[in-house]
C-alpha positions as CSV (number, residue, x, y, z in Angstrom):
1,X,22.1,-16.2,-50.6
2,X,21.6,-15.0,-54.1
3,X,23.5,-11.7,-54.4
4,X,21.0,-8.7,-56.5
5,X,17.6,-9.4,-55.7
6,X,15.3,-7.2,-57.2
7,X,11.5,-6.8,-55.7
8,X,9.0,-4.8,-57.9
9,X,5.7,-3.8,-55.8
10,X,5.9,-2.2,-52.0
11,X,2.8,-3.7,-50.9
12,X,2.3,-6.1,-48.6
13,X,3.7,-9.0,-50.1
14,X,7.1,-6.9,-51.1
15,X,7.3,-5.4,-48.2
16,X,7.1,-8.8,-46.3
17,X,9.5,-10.4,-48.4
18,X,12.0,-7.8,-47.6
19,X,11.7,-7.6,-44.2
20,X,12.3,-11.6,-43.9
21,X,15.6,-11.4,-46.6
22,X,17.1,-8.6,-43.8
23,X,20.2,-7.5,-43.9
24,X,21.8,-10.9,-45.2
25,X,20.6,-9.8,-48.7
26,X,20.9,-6.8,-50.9
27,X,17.3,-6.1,-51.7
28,X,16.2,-3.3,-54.0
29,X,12.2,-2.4,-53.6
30,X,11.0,-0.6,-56.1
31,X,7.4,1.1,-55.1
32,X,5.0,3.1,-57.7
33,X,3.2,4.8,-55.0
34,X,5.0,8.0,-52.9
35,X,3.8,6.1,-49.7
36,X,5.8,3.9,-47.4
37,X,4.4,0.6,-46.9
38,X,1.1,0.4,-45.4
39,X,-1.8,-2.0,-44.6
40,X,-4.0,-2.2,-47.5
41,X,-6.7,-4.5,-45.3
42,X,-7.5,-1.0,-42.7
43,X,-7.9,1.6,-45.5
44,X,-11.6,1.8,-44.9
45,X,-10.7,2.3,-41.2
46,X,-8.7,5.3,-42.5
47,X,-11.5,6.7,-45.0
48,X,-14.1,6.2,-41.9
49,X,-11.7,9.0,-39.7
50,X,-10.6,6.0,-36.9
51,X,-6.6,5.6,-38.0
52,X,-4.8,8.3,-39.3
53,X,-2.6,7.0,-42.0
54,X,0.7,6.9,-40.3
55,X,-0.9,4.1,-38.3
56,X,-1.3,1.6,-40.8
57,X,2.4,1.8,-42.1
58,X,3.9,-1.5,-42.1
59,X,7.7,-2.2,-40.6
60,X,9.8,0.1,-42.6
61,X,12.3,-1.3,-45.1
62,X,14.4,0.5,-47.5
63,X,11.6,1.4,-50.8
64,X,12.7,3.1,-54.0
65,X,9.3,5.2,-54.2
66,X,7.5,7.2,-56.9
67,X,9.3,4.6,-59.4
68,X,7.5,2.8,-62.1
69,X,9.4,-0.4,-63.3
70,X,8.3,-0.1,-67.3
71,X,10.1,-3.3,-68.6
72,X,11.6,-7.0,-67.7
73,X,15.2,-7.6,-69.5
74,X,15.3,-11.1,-69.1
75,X,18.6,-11.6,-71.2
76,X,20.4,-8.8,-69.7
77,X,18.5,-9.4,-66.3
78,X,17.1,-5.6,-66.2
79,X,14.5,-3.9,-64.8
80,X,14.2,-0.7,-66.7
81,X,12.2,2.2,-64.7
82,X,10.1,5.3,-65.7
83,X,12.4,7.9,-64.2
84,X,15.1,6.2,-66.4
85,X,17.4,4.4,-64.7
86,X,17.6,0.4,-64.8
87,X,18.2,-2.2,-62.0
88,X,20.5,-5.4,-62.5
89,X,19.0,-8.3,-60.9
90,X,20.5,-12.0,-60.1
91,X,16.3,-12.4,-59.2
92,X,13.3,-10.9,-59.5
93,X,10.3,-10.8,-58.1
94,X,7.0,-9.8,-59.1
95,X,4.8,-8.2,-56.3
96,X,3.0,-5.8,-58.4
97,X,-0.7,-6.6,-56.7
98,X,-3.6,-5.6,-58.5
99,X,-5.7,-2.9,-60.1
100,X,-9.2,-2.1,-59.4
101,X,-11.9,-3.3,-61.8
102,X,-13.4,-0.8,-63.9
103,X,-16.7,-1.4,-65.1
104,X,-17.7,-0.9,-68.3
105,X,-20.1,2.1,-68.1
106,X,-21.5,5.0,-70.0
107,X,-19.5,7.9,-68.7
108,X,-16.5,5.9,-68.3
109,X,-14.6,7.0,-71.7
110,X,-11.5,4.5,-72.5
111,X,-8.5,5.7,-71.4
112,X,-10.3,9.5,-70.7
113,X,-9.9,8.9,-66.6
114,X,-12.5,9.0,-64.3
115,X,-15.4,12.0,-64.4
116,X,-14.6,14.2,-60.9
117,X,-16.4,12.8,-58.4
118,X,-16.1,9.3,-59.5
119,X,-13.4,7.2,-57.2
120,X,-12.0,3.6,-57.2
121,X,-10.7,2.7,-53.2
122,X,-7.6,0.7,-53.6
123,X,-4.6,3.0,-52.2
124,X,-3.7,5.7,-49.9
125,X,-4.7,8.2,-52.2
126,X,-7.8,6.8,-53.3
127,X,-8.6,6.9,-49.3
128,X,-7.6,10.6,-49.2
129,X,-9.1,12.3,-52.0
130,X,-12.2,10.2,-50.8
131,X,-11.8,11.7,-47.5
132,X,-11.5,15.4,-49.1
133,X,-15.0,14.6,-50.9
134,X,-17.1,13.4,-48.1
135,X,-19.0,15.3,-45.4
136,X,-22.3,15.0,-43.4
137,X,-24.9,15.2,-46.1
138,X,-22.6,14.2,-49.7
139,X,-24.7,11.8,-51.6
140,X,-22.6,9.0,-52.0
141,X,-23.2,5.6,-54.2
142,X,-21.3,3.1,-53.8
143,X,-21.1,0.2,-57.0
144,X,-20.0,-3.4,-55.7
145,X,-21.5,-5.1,-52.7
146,X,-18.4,-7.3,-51.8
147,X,-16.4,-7.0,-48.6
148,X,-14.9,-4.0,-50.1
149,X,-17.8,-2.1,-50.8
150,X,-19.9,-2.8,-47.5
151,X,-16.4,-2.0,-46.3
152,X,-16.4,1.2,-48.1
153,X,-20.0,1.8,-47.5
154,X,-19.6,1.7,-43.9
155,X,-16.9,3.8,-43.5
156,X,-18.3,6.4,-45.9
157,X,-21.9,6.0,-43.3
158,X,-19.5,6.9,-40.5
159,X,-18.3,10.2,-42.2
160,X,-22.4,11.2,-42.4
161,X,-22.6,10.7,-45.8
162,X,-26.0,9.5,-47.3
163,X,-24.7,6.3,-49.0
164,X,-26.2,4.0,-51.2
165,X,-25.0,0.4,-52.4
166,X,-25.8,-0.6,-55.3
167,X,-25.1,-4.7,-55.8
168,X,-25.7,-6.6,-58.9
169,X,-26.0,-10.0,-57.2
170,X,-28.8,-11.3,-55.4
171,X,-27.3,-10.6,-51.7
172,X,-24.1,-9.0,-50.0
173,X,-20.7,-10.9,-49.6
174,X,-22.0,-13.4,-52.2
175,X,-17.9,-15.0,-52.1
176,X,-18.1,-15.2,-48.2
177,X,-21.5,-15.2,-47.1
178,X,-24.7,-17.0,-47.2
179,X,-28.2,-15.5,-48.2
180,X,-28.9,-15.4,-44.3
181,X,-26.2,-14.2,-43.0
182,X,-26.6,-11.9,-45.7
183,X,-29.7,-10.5,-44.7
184,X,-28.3,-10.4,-41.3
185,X,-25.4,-7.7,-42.8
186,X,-27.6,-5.7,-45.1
187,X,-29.9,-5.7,-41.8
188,X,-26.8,-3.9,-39.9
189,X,-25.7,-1.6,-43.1
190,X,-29.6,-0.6,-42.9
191,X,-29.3,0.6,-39.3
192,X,-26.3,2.8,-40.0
193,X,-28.4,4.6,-43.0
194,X,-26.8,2.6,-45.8
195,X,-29.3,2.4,-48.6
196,X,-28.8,-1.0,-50.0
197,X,-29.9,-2.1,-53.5
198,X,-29.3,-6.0,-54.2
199,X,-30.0,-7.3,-57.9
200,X,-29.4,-3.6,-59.0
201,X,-27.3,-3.1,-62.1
202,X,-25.6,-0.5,-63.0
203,X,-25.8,1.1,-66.6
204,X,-23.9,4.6,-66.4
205,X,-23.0,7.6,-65.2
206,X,-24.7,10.9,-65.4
207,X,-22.3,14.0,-65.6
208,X,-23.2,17.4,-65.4
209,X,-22.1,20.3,-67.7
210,X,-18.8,20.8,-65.7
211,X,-17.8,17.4,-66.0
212,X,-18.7,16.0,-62.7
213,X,-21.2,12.8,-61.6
214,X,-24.5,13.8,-61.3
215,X,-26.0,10.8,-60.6
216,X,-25.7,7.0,-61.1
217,X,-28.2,5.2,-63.5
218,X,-29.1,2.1,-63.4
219,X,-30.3,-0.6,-65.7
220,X,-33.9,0.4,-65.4
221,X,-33.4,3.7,-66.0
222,X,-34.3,4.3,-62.5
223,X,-31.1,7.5,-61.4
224,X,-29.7,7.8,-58.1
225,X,-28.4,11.0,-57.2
226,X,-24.8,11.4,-56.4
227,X,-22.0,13.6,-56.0
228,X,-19.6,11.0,-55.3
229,X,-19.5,7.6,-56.8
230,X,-16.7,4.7,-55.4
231,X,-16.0,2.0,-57.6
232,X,-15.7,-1.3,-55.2
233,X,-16.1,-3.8,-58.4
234,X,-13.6,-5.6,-57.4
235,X,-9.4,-6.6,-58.6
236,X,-7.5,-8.1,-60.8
237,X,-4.4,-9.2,-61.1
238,X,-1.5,-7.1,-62.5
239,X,0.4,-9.1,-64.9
240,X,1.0,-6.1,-67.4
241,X,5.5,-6.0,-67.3
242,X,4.9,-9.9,-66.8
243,X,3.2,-10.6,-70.1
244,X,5.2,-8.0,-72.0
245,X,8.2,-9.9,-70.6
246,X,7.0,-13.2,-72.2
247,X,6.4,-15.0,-68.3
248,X,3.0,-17.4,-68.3
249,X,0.4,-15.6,-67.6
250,X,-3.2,-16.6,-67.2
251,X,-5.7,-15.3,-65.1
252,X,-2.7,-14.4,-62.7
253,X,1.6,-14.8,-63.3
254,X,1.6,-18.4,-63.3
255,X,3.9,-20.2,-60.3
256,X,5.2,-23.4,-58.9
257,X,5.5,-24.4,-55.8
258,X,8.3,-22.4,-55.3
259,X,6.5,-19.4,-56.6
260,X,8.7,-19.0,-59.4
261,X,7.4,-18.1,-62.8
262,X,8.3,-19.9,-66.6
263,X,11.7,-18.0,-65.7
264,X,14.1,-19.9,-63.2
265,X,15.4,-16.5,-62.2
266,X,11.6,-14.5,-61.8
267,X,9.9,-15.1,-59.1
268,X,6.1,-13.8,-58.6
269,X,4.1,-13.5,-55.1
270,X,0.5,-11.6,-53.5
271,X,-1.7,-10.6,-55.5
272,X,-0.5,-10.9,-58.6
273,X,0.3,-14.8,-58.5
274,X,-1.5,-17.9,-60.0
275,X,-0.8,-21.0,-58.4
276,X,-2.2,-23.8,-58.8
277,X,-4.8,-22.2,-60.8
278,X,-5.7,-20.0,-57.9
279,X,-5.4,-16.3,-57.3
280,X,-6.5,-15.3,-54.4
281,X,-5.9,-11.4,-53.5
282,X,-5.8,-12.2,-49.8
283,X,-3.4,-10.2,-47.4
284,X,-2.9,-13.4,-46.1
285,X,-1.5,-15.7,-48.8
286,X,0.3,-12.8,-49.8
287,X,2.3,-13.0,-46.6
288,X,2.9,-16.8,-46.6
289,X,3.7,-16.8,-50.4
290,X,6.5,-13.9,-49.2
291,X,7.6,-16.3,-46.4
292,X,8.2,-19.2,-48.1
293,X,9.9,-17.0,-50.9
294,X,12.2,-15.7,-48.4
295,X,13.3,-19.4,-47.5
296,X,13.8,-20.8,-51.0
297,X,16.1,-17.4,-51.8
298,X,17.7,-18.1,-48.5
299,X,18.3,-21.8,-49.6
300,X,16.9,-22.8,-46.5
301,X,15.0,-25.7,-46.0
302,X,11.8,-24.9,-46.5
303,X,8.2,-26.2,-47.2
304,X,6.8,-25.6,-50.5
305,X,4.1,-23.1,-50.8
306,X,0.9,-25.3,-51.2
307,X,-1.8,-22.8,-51.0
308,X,-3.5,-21.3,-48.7
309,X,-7.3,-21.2,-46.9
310,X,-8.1,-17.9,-45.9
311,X,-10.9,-16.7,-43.3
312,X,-12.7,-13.6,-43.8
313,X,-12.5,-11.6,-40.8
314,X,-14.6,-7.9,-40.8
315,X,-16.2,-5.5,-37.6
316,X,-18.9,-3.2,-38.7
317,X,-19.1,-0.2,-36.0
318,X,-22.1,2.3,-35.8
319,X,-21.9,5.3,-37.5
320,X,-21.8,8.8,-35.1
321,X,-24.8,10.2,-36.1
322,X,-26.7,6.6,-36.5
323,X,-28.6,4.9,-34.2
324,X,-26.7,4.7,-31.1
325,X,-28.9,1.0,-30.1
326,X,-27.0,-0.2,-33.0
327,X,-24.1,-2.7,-32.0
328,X,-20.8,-3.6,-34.0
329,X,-21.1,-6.2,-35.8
330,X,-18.4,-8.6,-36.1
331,X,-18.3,-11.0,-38.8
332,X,-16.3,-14.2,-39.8
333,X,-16.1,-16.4,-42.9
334,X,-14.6,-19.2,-44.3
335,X,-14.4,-22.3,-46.5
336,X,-17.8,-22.6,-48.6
337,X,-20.6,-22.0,-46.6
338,X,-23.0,-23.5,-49.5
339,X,-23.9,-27.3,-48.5
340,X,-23.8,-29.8,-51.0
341,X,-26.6,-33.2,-51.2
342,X,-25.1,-35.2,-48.5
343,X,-23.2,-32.6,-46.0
344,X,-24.5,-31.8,-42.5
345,X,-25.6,-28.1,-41.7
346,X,-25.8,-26.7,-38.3
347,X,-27.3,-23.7,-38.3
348,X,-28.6,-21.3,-35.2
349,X,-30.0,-18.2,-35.6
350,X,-30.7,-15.2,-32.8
351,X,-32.4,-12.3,-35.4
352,X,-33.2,-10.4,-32.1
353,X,-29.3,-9.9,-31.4
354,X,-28.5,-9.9,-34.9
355,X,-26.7,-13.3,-34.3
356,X,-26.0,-15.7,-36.9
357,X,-24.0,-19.2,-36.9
358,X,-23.3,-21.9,-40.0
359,X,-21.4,-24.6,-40.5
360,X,-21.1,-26.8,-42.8
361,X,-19.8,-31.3,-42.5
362,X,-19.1,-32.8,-45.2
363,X,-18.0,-36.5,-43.8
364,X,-16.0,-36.0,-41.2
365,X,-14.5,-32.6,-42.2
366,X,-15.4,-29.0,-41.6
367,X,-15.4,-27.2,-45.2
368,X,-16.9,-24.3,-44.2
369,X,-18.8,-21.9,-41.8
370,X,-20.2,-18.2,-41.7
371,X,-20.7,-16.2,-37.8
372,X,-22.0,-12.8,-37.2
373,X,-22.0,-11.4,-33.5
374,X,-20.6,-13.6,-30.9
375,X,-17.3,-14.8,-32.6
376,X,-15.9,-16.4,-29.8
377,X,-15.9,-19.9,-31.4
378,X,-14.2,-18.4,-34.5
379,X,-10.9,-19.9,-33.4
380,X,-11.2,-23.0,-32.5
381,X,-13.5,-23.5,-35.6
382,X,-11.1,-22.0,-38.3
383,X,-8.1,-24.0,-36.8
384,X,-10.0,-27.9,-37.4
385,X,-11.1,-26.0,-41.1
386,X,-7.2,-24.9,-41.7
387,X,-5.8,-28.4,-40.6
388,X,-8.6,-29.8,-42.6
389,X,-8.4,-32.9,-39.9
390,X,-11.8,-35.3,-39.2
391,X,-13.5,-33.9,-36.5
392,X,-13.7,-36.0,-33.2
393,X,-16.8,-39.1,-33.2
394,X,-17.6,-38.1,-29.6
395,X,-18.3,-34.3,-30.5
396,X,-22.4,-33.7,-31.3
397,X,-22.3,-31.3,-34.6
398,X,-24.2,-28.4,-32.7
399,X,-21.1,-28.7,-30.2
400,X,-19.0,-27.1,-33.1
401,X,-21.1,-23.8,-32.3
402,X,-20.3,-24.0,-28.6
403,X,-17.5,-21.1,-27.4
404,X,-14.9,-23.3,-27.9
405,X,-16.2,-24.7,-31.3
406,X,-17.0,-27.8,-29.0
407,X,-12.6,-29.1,-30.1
């Protein structure tokens, strides 16, 4: 077991990592935020008023928190911190997640912060000064319709806010979802009072004479009125203490398949990570990256991390003071649901229930599938997609839309 191990980043992937080390190893976690640990993925079931926040911790372990790690020593093996004190490590490992995008719009001065009123939604205390700023009536915009701004848009519809989403791209979910499926979900946003704008982009910001948004203005000069703006433009990778430190960095910190970086003794997982020329901001490579981490510091025999095929998994409830007739919708998504010349597409379609199922064959494998509604043939579906194994001769294709995914 290597002796110091040093883990910058308390989020998910750190915090897994830890836990899996146990007591064998002495782990130091350093954590910027004040926050235990806690689950990233339910923060819009926090902002929406159904978990309070202690209920999303994760497992405890052992966090320096409040501390920003400011610079990588790689001669000396340092981390120095913000509060001034330095941490020797034997290794190191980068779990420093990722920062909300930013877009680039009038209002938004460089390095000025945000006007008041104007909110990304990525931690704890993005969810609670959200919370402090929303009531029955606040006009509320929300920029970014990817799963977390129809994430953020629901939950913000549940508080009785008046909430419009405003989404550059032609539909909703354009990573996971289909332009039916689509429909279906803007359909279900719609019945919660969710004002949704598709193919909308947004130019600036209005601010009134005390500083705070006004209003949201888009491309065609067209202004939507708000007193509370979230930015859901999506993340990127935080690589900032990597590249200073001279690590590969690309588009994420570059790894192997033992997720360690250019440096033998720096490792990098979640968020943050590039491997394989992927990045994929998932909680769920994050926790397999930390797994398999924990087994190559362990020197255990262990398989190498070889990527990683997530499903998209998301329940939209009705909001109190919405239509009560309105269901939950539960959603599912994974693999590409966009057929290519050549693949076989099964699709059935209920818009009566709001019911939606895809999938898409291409030979003999499943690459990819989008359901809405009924999800009880999620499972057996995303297993034969995970395993990426040839689907049985003596199964019909519409079987695969049966309850048990016809497997």
């Amino acid at each position: 077991m290597t002796s110091e191990i040093v883990v910058i980043g308390a989020g998910t992937a750190g915090a897994r990592l830890a836990r899996q080390l146990g007591a064998a190893a002495r782990v130091t976690v350093i954590g910027e935020e004040n926050h235990a640990p806690y689950n990233r993925v339910l923060l819009a079931e926090v902002l929406a008023g159904r978990y309070a926040a202690d209920v999303i911790a994760l497992p405890e372990v052992p966090v320096r928190r409040g501390v920003r790690a400011t610079s990588i020593d790689r001669e000396r093996r340092l981390v120095h911190c913000a509060d001034g004190t330095s941490v020797a490590y034997d290794r190191l490992v980068l779990a420093t997640g990722s920062n909300p995008v930013l877009p680039p719009l009038r209002g938004i001065g460089i390095g000025a912060g945000l006007p008041d009123g104007v909110h990304p939604f990525r931690t704890l205390d993005d969810c609670a000064a959200l919370s402090a700023a929303v009531g029955p009536g606040t006009r509320a915009v929300v920029v970014g319709g990817g799963l977390l701004g129809v994430s953020a848009a629901r939950a913000l519809a549940t508080r009785g806010a008046k909430v419009v989403l405003a989404q550059q791209g032609e539909h909703l979910m354009e990573r996971q979802l289909d332009a039916s499926a689509s429909a279906l979900l803007r359909t279900h946003l719609e019945s919660l009072g969710v004002e949704v704008h598709t193919e909308c982009r947004v130019r600036g910001l209005r601010t009134g004479p005390d500083g705070a948004v006004g209003a949201v203005v888009l491309a065609d000069g067209f202004a939507l009125d708000a007193e509370v703006v979230v930015l859901a433009c999506g993340v990127r990778p935080r690589v900032g203490l990597a590249a200073d430190a001279g690590l590969e960095v690309r588009r994420g910190i570059v790894v192997d398949d033992e997720l360690r970086t250019s440096d033998p003794y720096i490792h990098a997982i979640g968020d943050c990570a590039e491997h394989d020329g992927v990045v994929h901001g998932l909680a769920g490579p994050a926790l397999e990256q930390a797994d398999v981490l924990a087994s190559v510091l362990k020197a255990e025999e262990a398989p190498r991390y070889t990527g990683f095929r997530a499903l998209t998994r998301l329940t939209l409830t009705s909001a109190p003071e919405a239509d009560h007739t309105a269901a939950p919708l539960d959603l599912a998504a994974f693999g590409d649901p966009t057929p290519r010349p050549g693949d076989d597409v099964v699709q059935l379609a209920d818009a009566t229930r709001g019911a939606y199922r895809k999938v898409v064959v291409r030979g003999d494998r499943l690459v990819g599938g989008v359901l809405m509604g009924d999800l009880a043939s999620v499972g057996a579906l995303a297993r034969a997609w995970e395993g990426d194994e040839a689907l049985p001769d003596s199964v019909p294709l519409l079987h695969l839309l049966t309850n048990d995914g016809g497997l």
